[in-house]
C-alpha positions in Angstrom: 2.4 6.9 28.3 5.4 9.8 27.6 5.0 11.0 31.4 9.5 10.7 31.6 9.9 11.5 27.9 11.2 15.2 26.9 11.9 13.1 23.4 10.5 9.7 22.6 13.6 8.8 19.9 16.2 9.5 23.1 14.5 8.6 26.3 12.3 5.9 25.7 13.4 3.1 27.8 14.5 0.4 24.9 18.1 -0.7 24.8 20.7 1.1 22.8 21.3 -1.7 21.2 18.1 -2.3 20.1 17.7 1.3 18.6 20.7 0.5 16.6 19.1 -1.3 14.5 16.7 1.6 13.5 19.8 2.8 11.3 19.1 0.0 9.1 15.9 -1.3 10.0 14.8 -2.0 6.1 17.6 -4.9 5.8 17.8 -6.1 9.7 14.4 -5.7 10.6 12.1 -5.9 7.6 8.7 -6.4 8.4 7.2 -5.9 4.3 5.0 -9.5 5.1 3.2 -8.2 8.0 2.8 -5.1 5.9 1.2 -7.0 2.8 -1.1 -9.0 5.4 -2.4 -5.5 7.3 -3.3 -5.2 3.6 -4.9 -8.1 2.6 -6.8 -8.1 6.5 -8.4 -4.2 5.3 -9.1 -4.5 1.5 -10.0 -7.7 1.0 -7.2 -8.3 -1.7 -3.4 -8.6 -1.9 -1.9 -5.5 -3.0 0.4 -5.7 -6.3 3.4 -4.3 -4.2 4.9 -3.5 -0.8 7.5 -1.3 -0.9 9.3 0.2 1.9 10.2 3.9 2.0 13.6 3.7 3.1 13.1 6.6 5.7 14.4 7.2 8.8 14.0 7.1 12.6 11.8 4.7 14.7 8.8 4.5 12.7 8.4 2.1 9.5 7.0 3.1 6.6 5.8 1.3 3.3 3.9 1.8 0.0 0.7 -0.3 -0.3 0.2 -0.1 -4.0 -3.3 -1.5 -6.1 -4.3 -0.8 -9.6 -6.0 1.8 -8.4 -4.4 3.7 -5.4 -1.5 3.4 -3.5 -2.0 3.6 0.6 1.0 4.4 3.0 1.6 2.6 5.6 3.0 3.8 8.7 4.1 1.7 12.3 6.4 1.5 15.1 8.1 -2.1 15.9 6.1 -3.2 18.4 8.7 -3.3 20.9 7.6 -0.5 23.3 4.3 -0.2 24.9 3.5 3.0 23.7 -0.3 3.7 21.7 0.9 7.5 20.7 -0.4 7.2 17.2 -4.2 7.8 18.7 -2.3 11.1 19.7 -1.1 11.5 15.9 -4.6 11.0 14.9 -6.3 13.7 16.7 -3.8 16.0 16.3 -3.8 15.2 12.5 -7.4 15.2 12.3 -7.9 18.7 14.5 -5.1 20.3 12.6 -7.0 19.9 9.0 -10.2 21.1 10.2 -8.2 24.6 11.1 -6.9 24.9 7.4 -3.3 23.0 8.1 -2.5 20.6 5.4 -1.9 17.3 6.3 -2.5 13.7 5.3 -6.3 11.8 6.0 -5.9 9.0 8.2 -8.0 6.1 7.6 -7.2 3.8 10.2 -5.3 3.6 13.6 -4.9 0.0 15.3 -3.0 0.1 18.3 -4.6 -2.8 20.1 -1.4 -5.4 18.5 -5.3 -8.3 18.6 -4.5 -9.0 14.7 -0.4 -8.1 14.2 2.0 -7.4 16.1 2.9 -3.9 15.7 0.7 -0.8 16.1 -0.2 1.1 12.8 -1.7 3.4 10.7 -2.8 3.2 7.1 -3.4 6.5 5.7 -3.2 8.7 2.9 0.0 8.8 0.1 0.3 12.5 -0.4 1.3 13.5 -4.0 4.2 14.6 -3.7 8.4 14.2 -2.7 10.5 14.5 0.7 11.1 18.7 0.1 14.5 17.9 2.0 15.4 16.2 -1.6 15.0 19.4 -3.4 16.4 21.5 -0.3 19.8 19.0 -0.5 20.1 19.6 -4.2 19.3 23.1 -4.2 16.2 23.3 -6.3 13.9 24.0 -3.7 12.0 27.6 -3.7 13.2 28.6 -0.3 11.6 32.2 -0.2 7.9 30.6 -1.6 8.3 26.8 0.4 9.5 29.1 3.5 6.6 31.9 3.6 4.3 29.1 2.9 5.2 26.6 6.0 5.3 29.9 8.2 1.7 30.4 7.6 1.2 26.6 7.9 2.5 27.2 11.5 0.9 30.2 12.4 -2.3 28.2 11.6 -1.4 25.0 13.7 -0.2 27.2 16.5 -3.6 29.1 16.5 -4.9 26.0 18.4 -5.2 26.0 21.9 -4.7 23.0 24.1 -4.9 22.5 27.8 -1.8 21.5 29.4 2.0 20.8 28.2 4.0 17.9 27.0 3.0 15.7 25.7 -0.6 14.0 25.3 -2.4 12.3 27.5 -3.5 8.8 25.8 -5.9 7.5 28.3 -7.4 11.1 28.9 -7.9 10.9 25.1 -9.0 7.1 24.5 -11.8 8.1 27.5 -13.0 11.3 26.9 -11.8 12.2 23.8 -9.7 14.9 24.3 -6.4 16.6 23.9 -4.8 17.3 26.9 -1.0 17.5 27.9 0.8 15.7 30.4 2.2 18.4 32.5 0.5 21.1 34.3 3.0 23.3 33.4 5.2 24.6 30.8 8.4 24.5 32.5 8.4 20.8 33.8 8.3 19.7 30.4 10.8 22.2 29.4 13.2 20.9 32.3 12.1 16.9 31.9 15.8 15.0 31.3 17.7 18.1 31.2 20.4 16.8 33.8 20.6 13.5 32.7 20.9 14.7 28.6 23.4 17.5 29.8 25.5 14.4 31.8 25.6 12.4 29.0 27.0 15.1 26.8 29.5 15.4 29.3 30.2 11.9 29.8 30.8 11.4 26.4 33.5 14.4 26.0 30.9 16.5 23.7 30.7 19.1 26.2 33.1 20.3 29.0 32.3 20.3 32.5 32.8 24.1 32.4 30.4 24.3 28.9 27.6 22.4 30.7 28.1 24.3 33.8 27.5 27.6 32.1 24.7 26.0 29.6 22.9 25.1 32.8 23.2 28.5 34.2 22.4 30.3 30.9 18.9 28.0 31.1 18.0 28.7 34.2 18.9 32.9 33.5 16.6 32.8 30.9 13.8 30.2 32.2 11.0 33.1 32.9 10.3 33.3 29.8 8.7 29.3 29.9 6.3 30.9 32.2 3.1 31.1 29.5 -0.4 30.0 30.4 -1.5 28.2 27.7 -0.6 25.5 25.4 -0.7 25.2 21.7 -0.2 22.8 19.3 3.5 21.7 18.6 4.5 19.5 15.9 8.1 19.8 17.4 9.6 17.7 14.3 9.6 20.3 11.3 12.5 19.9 9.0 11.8 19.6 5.3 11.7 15.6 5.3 8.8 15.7 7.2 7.2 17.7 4.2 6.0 16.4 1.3 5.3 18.4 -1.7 7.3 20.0 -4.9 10.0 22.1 -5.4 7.5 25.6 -4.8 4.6 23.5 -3.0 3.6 22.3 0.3 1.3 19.1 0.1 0.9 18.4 3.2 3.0 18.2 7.0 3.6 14.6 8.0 5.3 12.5 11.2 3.1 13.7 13.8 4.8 11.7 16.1 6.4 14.1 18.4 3.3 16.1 19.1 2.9 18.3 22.1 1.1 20.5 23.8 3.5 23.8 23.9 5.1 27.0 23.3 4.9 27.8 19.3 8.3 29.2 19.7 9.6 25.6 20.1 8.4 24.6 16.7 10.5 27.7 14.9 13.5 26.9 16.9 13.4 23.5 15.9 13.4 24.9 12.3 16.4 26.8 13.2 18.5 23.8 14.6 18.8 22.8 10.9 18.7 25.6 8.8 19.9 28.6 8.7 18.7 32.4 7.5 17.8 31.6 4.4 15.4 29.2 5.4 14.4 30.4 9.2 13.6 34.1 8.0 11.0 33.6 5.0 9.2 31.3 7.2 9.1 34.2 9.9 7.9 36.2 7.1 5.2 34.0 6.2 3.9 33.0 9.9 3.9 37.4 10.7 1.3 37.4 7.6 -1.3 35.6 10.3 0.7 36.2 13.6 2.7 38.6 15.2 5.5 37.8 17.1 5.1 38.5 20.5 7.9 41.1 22.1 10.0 38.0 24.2 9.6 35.6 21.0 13.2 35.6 20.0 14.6 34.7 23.9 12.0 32.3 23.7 13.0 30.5 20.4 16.7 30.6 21.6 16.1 29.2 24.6 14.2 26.3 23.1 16.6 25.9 20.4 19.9 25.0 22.7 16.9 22.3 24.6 16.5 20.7 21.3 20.2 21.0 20.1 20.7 19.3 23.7 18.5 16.5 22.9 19.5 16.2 19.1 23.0 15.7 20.5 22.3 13.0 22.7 20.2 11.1 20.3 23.2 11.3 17.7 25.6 10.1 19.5 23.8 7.6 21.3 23.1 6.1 17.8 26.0 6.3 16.5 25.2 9.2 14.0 28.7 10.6 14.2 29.9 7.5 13.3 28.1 6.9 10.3 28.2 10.5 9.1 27.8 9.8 5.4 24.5 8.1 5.9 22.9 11.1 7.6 21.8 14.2 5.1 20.6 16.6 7.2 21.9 19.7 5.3 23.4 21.0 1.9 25.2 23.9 2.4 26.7 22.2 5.9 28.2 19.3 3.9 31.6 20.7 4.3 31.1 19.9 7.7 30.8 16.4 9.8 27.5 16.0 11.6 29.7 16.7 15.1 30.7 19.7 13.9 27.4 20.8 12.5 25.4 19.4 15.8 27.8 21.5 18.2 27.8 24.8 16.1 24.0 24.7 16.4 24.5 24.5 19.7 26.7 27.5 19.9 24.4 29.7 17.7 22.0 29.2 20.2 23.8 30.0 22.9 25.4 32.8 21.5 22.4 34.3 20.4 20.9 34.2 23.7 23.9 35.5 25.8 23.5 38.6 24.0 19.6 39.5 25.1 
């Protein structure tokens, strides 16, 4: 289970080295045949094409096409012991039954019995990436950003007991969704030192900036104090949408789901986009839910955690270094990812020293 994890792509315990290979996983690692044989073992009948996505981060993803549907295919490389998609699954499933749109999964296998990586086959939303029409500037930003506010207010309506993330075995025994930690602020705190070390360590941050980041944390940490958990995708960013240019389809890559604070999942909207994005969508979510009085502390707070972490994991894989492989933003592209990743950073902090 995630019991040391504040964020599975950063702190799970596989080599560097062997997350390297994530960054071109399609051409080093290409696992299309096991793919077509998942297939073949649940529909009887060799699909007419296996085609992989091309998408990013730790998970792999293909198209299982037939004549007459087309199934997605979604697994990790079998590498870690970790059966989190059975957490992806309930949250998923729990999610569309309270009006959030998201993808029908029709089968989780994490057992590795028949192949030897866990996976899910589920549904292929109609639809594109919406970070494609965000990067070329066709995308509806006041419409898409209203819409995924009320999306959120929606998901975030759902209570869970505990924080962090989800208990597995809990889950696999009694069937329910229940977060690792007791409380808020141990999740909150997991890594911290060690993520803040590292930045230092590799020259990102000063000893004097991660002095004063620390202290600026621990100023503000009452507000982590909340007594109940809801559910956190904690990954939204407009590749994990699918839909059109004026449409959400449906939320996808549930795999950083938490028990938490909904302030954590606007923040991590903010880490990426700016005003133009961030403020429609708080338009949209006040339509079903009012911000609460200490929501803006909150979401500052959270975002310089997940700028923290979002540094680390870039440098650790080499992001910096490959910077014209990585589109995270459009109007930013003046900008290297280094630059980007620290100024987020600094809009966090700044925004919070002045409450």
């Amino acid at each position: 289970m995630r019991e040391n994890i504040y964020y599975w792509k950063c702190d799970n315990p596989l080599p560097i080295e062997e997350k390297w290979v994530y960054n071109d996983k399609y051409t080093l690692s290409d696992i299309s045949e096991v793919v077509e044989d998942v297939a073949v073992y649940h529909f009887g009948k060799k699909p007419l094409e296996v085609s992989a996505t091309g998408s990013a981060g730790n998970h792999y993803t293909y198209n299982i096409v037939y004549k007459d549907k087309t199934i997605f295919f979604r697994s990790d490389d079998g590498k870690m012991d970790d059966n989190y998609l059975i957490a992806e699954k309930a949250a998923i499933d729990l999610a569309g039954k309270n009006g959030v749109l998201v993808p029908e999964v029709y089968i989780t296998d994490t057992s590795k019995k028949n192949f030897p990586v866990r996976y899910q086959l589920m549904e292929k939303v109609v639809g594109e990436r919406m970070s494609d029409f965000y990067q070329d500037n066709t995308l509806d930003r006041i419409k898409v950003g209203n819409e995924l506010g009320a999306q959120l207010a929606k998901m975030h309506a759902i209570k869970l007991d505990g924080f962090g993330f989800i208990n597995t075995e809990i889950l696999q025994k009694e069937n329910r969704i229940v977060g690792l930690d007791k409380i808020n602020k141990d999740f909150f705190y997991k890594k911290l030192d060690e993520h803040l070390n590292y930045l230092l360590a590799s020259g990102f941050l000063s000893d004097v900036e991660a002095t004063n980041l620390r202290k600026l944390i621990e100023k503000n940490e009452k507000v982590l104090d909340i007594n109940q958990g809801y559910m956190v995708h904690k990954d939204i960013a407009f590749w994990n949408i699918v839909g059109t240019k004026d449409k959400i389809n449906a939320i996808v890559d549930w795999d950083d789901i938490i028990s938490g604070d909904p302030a954590d999942d606007l923040a991590i909207i903010r880490c990426f986009y700016g005003e133009d994005i961030f403020n429609p969508v708080i338009e949209g979510y006040q339509t079903i839910t009012q911000l609460s009085d200490d929501f803006y502390q909150r979401m500052w707070l959270y975002m310089i955690r997940n700028m923290i972490w979002k540094a680390v994991f870039r440098i650790s894989m080499k992001y910096f270094q490959i910077d014209g492989k990585i589109n995270l933003f459009n109007q930013d592209k003046q900008k290297s990812l280094r630059e980007f990743t620290y100024n987020q950073l600094y809009i966090g902090i700044n925004e919070l020293s002045k409450l």
